[in-house]
N, C-alpha and C positions, 0 to 999 in steps of 0.2 A: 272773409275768414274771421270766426270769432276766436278770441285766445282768452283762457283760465286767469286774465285779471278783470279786473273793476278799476275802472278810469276814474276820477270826480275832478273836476266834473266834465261832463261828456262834450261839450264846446268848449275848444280851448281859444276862448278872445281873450288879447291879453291888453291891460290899458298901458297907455306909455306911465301914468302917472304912479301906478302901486303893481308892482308883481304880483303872477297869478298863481295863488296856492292850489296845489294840485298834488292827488293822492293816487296811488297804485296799491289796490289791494290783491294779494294774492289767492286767489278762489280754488286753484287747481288739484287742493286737498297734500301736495306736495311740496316739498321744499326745490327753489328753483332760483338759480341766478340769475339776475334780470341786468341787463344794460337797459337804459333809457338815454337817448342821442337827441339834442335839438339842433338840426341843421335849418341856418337862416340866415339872413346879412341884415337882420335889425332885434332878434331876440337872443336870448340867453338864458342857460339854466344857472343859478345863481349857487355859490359854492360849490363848481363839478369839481368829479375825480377825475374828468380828461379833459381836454381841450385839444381842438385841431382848428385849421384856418377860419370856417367859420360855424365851427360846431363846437358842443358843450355837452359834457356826457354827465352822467352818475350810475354809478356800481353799486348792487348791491346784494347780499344773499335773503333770499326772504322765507321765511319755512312760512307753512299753510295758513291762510288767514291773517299771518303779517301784513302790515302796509307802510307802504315806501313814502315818505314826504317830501316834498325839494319844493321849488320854484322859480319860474319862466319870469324874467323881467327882461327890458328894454334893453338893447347897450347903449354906455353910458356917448354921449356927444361925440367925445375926440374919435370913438373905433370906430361911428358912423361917418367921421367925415373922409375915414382912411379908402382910396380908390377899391372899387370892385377888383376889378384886374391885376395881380400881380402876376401873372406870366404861369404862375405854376397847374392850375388845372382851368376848367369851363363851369361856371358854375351855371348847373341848367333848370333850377328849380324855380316859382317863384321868391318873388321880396320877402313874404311872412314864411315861407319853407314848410318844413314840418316836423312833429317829431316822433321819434319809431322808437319803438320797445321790442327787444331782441333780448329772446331767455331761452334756458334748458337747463337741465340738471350737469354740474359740475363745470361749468365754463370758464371757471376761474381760480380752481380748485387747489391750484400750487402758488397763488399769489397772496402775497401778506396784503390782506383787506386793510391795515390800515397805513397801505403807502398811496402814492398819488403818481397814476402812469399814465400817459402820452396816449393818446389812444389808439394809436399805431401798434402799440404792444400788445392788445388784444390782439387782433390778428396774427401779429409772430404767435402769441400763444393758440389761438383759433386753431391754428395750421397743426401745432403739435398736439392737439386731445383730440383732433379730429373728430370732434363734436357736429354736430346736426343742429343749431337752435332755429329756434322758429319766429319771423321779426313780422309787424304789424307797423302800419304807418296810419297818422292822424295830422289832420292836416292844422293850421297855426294861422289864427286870425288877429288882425288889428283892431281894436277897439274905435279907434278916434287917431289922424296924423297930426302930426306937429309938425316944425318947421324943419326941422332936421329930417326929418321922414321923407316928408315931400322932396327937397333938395336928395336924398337917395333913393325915391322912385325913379327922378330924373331921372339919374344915374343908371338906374337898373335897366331902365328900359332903351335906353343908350347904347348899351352893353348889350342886350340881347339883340337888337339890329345888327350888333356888332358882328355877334356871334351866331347867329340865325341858321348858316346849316350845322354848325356841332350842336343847338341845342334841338334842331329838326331831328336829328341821329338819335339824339339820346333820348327824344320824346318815344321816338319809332322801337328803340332795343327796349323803352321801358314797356312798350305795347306788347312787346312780342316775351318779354317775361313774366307780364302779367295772364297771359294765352296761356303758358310753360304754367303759369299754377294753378290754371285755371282745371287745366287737361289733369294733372296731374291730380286735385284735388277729384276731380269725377271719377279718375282711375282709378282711386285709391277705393273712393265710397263704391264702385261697383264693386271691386276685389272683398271688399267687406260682405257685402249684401250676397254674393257669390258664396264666400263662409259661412255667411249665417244660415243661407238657405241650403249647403253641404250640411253644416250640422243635424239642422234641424229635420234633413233627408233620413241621417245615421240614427238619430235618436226615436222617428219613426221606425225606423228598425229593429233596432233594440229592442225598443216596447212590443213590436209583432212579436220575435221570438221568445220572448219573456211568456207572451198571453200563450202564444203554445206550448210551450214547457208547462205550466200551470193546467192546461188540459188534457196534455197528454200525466201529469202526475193525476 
């Protein structure tokens, strides 16, 4: 699925030693709210508007042609050395994760752009605009490990033995969503293809009874 921004740059490797500056321009000729979300257990978006257990967001409105600037760095030693596992959810992705860009028009429309919320609060608000956005995922690459890093592959892959049929599950519901847009996208583009060829049925039409009128005048 393509979506009405422009990525820079289109691999996101990021090095442990200097964070990766990364740009979102918006192409879609409209003005559009964007979240952009880095979930991972060894990156970060540096100065987010949210932060959740191991995700980092930033918020932003972007009218046409604007573009969004932030940056994806390392976290810093001590959150790396903190256990995968605190009991609260499964994390099923891998170690680098990735990060998703989820936009629409007015998503955020009743919040004061310059507070800093929980990212949990999008959703309470999600729920009340009952909005439709449309989210794109790109995946998050390591440059080079370091010593810390290694010491949380250990870890991770520790962890996903650990957890091996919840992340089988989540691998399997994420297969069977991705099917759900697949289907849905073909639908959508016949339903289209369907109108256009209705149209352009009707508009032969028109033009026959035009050219008779014109000879019977």
């Amino acid at each position: 699925m393509n979506i009405p921004f422009e990525i820079t740059p289109q691999s996101l490797v990021i090095s442990p030693n200097n964070p990766l500056q990364v740009q979102l321009k918006n192409n879609s000729g409209k003005k559009q709210d964007v979240y952009v979300t880095v979930d991972s257990l060894i990156f970060r978006i540096l100065s987010p508007t949210g932060v959740g257990k191991n995700s980092s967001q930033i918020e932003s409105s972007l009218w046409r042609d604007q573009t969004l600037y932030f940056q994806i760095g390392l976290l810093d030693e001590t959150t790396l050395n903190l256990p995968i596992d605190n009991g609260d959810y499964i994390y099923c992705k891998s170690l680098e994760g990735d990060l998703s860009v989820m936009y629409g028009p007015e998503l955020y429309a009743e919040k004061n752009a310059n507070s800093v919320y929980e990212m949990i609060d999008f959703w309470n608000h999600y729920e009340v605009q009952q909005v439709d956005p449309v989210k794109k995922y790109f995946p998050l690459a390591l440059e080079h490990e370091t010593k810390a890093i290694k010491k949380r592959k250990i870890e991770h892959e520790k962890y996903r033995k650990e957890h091996a049929k919840e992340i089988e599950e989540w691998n399997a519901e994420q297969e069977r969503l991705r099917q759900y847009k697949r289907e849905k996208e073909q639908r959508e583009k016949r339903e289209k293809e369907d109108k256009e060829k209705e149209k352009m049925k009707e508009d032969k039409e028109k033009m026959k009874k035009k050219r008779r009128k014109c000879i019977l005048m």
